[in-house]
C-alpha positions in Angstrom: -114.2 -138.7 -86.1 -112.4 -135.1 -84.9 -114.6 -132.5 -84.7 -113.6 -129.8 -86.9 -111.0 -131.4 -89.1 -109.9 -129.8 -92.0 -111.1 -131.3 -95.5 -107.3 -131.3 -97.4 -108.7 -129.6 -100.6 -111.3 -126.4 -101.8 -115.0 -127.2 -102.3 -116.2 -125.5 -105.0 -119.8 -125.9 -106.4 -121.1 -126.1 -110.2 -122.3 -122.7 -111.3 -126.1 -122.3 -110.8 -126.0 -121.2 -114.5 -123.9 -122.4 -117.1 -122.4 -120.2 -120.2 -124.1 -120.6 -123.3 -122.0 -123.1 -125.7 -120.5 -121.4 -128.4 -118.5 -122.4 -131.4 -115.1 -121.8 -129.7 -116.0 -124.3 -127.1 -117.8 -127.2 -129.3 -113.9 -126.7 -131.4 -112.2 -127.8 -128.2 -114.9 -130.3 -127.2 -113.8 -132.1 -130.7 -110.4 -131.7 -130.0 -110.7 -133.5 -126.5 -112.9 -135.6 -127.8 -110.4 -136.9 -130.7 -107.8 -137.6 -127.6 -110.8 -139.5 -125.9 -112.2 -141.7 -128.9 -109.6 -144.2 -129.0 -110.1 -145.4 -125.3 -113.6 -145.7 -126.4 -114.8 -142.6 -123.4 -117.2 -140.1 -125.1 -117.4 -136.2 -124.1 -120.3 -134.0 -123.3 -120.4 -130.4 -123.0 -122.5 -128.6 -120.2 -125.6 -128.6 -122.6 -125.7 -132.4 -122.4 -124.6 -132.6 -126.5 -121.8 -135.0 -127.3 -118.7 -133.3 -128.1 -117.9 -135.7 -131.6 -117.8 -139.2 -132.3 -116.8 -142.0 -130.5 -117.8 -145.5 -131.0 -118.8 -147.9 -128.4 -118.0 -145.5 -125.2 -117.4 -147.1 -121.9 -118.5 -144.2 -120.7 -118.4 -140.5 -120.9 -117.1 -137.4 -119.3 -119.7 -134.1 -118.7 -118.2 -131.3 -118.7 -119.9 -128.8 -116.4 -118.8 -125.0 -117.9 -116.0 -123.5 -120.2 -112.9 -123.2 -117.3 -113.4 -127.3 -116.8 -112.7 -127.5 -120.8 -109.9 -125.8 -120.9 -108.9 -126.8 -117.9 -108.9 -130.9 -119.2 -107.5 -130.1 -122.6 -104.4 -127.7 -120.9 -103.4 -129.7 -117.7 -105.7 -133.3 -117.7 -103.5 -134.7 -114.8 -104.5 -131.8 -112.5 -107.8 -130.5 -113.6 -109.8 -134.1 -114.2 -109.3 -134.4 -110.0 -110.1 -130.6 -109.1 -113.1 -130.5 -111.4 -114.4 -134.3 -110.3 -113.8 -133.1 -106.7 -115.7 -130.4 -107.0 -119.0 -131.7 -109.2 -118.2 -129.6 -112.1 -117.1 -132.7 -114.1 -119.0 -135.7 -114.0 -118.6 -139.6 -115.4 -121.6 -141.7 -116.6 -120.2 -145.3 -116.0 -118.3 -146.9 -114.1 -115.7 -144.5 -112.4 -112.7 -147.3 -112.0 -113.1 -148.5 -115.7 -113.1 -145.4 -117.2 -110.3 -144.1 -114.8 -108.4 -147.3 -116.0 -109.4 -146.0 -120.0 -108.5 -143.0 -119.6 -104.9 -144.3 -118.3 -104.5 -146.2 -121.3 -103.9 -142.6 -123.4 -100.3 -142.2 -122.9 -98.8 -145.7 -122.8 -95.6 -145.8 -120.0 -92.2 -144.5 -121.7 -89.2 -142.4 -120.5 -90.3 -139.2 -119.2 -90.2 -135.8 -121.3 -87.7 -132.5 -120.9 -90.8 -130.8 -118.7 -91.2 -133.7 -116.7 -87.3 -134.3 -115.9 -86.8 -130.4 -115.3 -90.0 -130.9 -112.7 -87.9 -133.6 -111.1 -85.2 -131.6 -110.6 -87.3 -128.6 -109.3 -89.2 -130.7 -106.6 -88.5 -129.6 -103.2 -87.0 -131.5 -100.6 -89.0 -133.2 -97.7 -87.4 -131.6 -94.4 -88.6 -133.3 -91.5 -90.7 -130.1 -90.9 -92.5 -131.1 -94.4 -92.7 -134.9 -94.1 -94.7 -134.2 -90.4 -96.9 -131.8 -92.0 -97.2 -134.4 -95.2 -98.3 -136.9 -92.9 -100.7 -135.1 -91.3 -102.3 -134.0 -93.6 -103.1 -137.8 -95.0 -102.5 -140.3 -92.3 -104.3 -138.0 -89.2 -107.5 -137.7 -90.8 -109.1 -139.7 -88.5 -108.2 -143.5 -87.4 -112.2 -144.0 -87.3 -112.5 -142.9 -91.3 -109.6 -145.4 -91.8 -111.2 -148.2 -89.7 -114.6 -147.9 -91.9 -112.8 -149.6 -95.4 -109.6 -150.9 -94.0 -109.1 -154.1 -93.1 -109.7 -154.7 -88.6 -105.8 -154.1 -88.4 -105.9 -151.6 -90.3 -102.5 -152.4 -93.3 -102.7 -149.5 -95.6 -100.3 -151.7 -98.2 -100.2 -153.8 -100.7 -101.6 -157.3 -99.6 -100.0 -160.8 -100.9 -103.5 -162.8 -102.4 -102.5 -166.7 -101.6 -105.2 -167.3 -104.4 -108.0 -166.0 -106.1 -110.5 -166.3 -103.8 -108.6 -164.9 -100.6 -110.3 -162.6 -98.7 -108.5 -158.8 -97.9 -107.6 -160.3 -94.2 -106.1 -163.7 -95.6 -104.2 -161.6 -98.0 -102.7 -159.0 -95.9 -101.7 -161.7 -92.9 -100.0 -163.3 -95.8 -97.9 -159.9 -96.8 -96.6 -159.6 -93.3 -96.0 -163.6 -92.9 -94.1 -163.0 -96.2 -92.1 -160.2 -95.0 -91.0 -161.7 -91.9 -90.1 -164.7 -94.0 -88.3 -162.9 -96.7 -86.4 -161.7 -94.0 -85.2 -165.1 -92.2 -86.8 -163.4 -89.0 -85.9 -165.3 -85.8 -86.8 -165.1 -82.4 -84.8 -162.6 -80.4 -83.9 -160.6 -83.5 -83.6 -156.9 -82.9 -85.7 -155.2 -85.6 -86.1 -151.4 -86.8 -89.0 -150.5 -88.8 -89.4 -147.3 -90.6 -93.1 -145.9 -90.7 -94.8 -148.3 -89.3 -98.5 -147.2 -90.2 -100.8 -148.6 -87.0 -98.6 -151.3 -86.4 -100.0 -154.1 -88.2 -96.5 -155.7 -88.7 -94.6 -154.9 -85.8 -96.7 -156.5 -83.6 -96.8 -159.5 -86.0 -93.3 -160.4 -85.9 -93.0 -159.8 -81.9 -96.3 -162.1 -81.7 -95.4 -165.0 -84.5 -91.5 -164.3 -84.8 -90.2 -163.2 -81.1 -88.3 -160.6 -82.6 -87.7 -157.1 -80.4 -89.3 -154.1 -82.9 -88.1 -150.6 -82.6 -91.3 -148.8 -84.5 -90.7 -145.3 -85.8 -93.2 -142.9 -86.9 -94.8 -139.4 -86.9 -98.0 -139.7 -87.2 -99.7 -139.2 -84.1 -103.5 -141.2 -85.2 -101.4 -144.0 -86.5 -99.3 -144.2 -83.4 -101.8 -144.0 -80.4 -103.8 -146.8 -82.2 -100.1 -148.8 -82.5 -99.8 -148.4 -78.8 -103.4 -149.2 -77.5 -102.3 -152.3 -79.2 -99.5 -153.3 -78.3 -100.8 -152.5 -74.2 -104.1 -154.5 -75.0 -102.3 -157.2 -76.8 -99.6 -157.3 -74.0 -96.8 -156.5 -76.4 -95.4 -153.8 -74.7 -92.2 -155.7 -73.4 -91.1 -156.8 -77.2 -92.8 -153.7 -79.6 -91.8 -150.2 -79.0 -93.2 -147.5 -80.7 -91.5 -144.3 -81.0 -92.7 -141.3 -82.5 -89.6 -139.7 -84.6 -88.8 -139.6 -88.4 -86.8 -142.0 -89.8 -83.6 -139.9 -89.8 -83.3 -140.0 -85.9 -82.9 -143.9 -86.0 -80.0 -144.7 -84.6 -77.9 -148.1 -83.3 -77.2 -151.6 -84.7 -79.6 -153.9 -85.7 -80.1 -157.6 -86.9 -83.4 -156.5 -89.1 -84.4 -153.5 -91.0 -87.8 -153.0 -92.8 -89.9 -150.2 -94.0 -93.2 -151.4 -95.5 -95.1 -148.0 -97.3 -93.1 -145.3 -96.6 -89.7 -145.2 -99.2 -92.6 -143.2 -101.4 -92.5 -140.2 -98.5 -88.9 -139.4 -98.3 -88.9 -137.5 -101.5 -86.3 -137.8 -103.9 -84.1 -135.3 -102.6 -83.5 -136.9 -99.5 -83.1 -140.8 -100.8 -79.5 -140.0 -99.9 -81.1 -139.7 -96.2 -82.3 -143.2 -95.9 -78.8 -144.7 -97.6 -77.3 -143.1 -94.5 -79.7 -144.8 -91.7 -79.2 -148.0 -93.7 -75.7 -147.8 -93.0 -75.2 -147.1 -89.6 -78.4 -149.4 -88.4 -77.8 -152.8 -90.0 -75.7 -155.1 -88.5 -72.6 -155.4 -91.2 -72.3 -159.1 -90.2 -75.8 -160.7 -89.7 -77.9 -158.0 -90.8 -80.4 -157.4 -93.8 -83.3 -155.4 -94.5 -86.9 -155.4 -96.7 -87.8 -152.1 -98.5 -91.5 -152.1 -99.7 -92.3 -149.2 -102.2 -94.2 -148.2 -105.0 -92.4 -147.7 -107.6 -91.6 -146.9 -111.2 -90.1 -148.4 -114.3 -88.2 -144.5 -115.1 -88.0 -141.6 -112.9 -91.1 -139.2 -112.9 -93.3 -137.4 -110.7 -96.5 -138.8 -109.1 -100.0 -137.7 -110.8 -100.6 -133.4 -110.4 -103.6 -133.9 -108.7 -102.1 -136.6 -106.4 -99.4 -134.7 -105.0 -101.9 -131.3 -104.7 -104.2 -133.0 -102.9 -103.6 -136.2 -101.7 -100.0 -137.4 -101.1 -98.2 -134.1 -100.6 -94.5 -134.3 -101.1 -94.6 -138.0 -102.3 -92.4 -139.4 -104.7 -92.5 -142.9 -106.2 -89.0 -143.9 -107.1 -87.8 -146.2 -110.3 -85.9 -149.6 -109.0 -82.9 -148.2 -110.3 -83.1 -145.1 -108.0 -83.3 -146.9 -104.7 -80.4 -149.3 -105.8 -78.2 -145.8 -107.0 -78.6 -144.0 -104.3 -80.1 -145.9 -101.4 -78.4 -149.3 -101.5 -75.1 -148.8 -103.2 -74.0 -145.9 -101.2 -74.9 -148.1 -97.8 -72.8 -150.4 -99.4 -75.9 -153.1 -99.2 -75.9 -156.2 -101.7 -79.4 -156.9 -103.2 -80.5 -160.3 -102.5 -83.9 -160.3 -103.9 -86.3 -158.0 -106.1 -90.4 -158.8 -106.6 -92.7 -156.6 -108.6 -96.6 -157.3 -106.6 -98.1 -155.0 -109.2 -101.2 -156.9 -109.9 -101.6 -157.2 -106.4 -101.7 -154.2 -105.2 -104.6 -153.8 -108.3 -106.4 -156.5 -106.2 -106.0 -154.6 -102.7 -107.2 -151.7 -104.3 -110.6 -153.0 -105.8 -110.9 -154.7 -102.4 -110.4 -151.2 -100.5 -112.7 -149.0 -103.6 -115.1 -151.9 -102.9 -115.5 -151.0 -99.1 -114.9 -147.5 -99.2 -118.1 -147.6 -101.5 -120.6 -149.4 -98.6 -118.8 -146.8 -96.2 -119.5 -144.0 -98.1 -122.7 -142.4 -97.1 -120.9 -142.5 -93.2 -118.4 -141.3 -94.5 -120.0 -137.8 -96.5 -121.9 -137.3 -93.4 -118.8 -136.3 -91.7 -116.5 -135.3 -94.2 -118.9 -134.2 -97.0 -119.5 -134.8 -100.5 -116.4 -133.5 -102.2 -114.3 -135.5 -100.0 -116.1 -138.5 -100.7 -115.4 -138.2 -104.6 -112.1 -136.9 -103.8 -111.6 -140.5 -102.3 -113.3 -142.6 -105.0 -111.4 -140.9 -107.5 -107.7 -141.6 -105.6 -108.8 -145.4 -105.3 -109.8 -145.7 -108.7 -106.6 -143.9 -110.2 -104.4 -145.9 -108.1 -105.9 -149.0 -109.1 -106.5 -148.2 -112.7 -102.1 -146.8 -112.6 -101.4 -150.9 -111.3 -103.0 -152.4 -113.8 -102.5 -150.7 -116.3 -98.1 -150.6 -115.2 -97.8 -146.8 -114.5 -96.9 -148.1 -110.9 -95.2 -150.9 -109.5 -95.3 -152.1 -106.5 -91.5 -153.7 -105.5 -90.1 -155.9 -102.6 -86.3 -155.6 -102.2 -84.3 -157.5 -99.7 -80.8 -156.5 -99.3 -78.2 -157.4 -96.7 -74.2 -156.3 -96.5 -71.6 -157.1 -98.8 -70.5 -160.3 -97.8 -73.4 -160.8 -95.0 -74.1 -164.2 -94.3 -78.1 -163.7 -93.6 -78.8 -164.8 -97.1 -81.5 -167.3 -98.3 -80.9 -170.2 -100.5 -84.5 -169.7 -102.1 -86.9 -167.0 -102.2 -89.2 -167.7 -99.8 -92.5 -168.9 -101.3 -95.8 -167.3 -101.2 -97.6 -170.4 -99.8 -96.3 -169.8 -96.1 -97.7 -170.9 -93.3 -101.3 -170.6 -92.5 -102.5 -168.2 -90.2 -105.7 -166.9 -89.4 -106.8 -163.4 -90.1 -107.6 -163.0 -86.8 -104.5 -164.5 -85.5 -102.3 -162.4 -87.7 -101.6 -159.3 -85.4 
């Protein structure tokens, strides 16, 4: 890992000695703990006594001084991550089903007045911001990625075959999917939009013969893409440039974005309808967005966007169609929700990231490691419980004749996880 790389968030530390509890503070404990009771997760104040009653806890939440109350009962989204991170709140169980509990509060429904007036006031990603968004998540180090991630390293939402399917057989099937979603065929011109390390570019020049323009702009992601692609000798078909998505430019047969729709911010979806248009081909051409999504318009988790996914934005299905598809005047062919599987990738990755962890505070420390856990659990507790989505559009021009019959089914053809890229 870099020497000297800057942990994304404050470390804080516990105070050495907590405020006596007084009467003020067991009042709010009760009132917490009355939001709490129904999911069954029990509250302790920093004296270790519970804060009231609840039945049957899953688990509880210690609350380490006063500004952590207050801070829980006046913004929960933002504080429960800042006070976790830092060790001044604690959970006794198990983090992921409490997370997942604790999710369960507030049941999905349109958004409120304060949380559409905070759509409105979210700035917009320039490309100045979206470099130093990415940086700040996806140039932490290729090595901390390569110690949970699966060996070709697909930081999306993998296709499980079955039950039993390991992480590699699921994520060769999600880019043997894609390609087949997309009626890939050999000598096809492709443009892909954030391509992550590469993982599916080199995949359909390898299995599909297609030619793959690669943009992206993170510069980890990218010299791992390219060691690839020079050790793999797939230099001649795979091209990856480093550029944000707006500088694409020319015709092509294919176009795909796997993971990245949810960095372009909502203010600039408009930016992505006019790439669509001017890149695919309006005869042959189609394209595959891959994005988490929502079922209305809203604003990622507080804590999430602080200190995790800067300027990220998950937009509703109907968003992308308004103002990404209609306005490239691109038909909609196909639309998959692969919620429940990204809740699968996600216990796979928590479920690594946990062996790797002690590696992985030795270098980065203990507040990122929690930092971490928590992000995995959240976003697998948010899939299952349907405060994400995770959706596969394929569109193609009005009147394009690249259109398939049939979906393609998820029982493609076999490859080998080690064959896959």
């Amino acid at each position: 890992m870099r020497p000297g790389l800057v942990i994304p968030f404050r470390r804080e530390s516990a105070p050495a000695t907590p405020a006596e509890v007084r009467p003020l503070d067991r009042w709010l404990g009760r009132h917490l703990q009355g939001t709490l009771a129904p999911v069954h997760v029990g509250l302790r104040l920093w004296d270790d006594g519970p804060a009231g009653e609840c039945r049957e806890p899953i688990g509880e939440l210690v609350v380490g001084d006063r500004r952590t109350l207050v801070g829980l009962i006046v913004h929960p989204e933002l504080y429960f991550g800042e006070t976790y991170t830092s060790g001044r709140l604690h959970v006794r169980g198990e983090l992921g089903r409490v997370v997942e509990a604790l999710s369960r509060i507030r049941t999905p429904s349109t958004p409120s007045l304060i949380e559409r007036l905070g759509l409105w006031l979210t700035p917009a990603n320039s490309e100045r911001a979206a470099r130093r968004n990415i940086h700040h998540h996806y140039d932490l180090s290729n090595d901390f990625y390569q110690r949970w991630l699966d060996p070709d390293l697909v930081y999306t939402c993998a296709c499980y075959p079955h039950p039993g399917a390991t992480l590699e057989e699921a994520q060769a099937q999600k880019l043997d999917l894609v390609c087949r979603k997309l009626g890939l065929r050999p000598g096809e011109t492709v443009v892909e939009a954030g391509c992550g390390w590469g993982a599916l570019a080199l995949y359909m020049a390898r299995h599909y013969g297609a030619r793959v323009k690669a943009f992206n702009i993170s510069t980890e992601q990218l010299a791992f893409a390219r060691e690839r692609a020079v050790r793999e000798r797939l230099t001649d078909r795979v091209e990856f440039i480093e550029d944000d998505y707006r500088s694409i430019t020319g015709r092509f047969d294919v176009f795909v974005s796997v993971g990245m729709l949810e960095h372009v911010g909502r203010r600039r979806l408009d930016a992505m309808a006019r790439v669509l248009r001017r890149t695919i081909d309006p005869h042959r051409g189609r394209g595959l967005l891959h994005f988490i999504g929502r079922d209305h318009p809203r604003l990622l988790n507080a804590w999430i966007r602080r200190r995790i996914f800067p300027g990220g934005y998950a937009p509703s299905l109907a968003e992308v169609i308004a103002r990404v598809l209609e306005p490239a005047d691109l038909s909609v062919l196909d639309v998959e929700n692969l919620r429940l599987h990204y809740a699968r990738t996600l216990s796979d990755w928590r479920a690594r990231f946990s062996a790797a962890e002690p590696e992985v505070a030795r270098h980065f420390g203990e507040a990122f490691c929690r930092a971490w856990r928590l992000y995995l659990a959240g976003s697998e507790a948010s899939f299952t419980t349907g405060w994400l989505q995770l959706f596969q559009v394929v569109f193609a021009p009005a009147g394009g004749t690249a259109i398939h019959w049939l979906r393609p089914s998820h029982a493609g053809p076999a490859r080998s996880a080690r064959a896959a890229v």
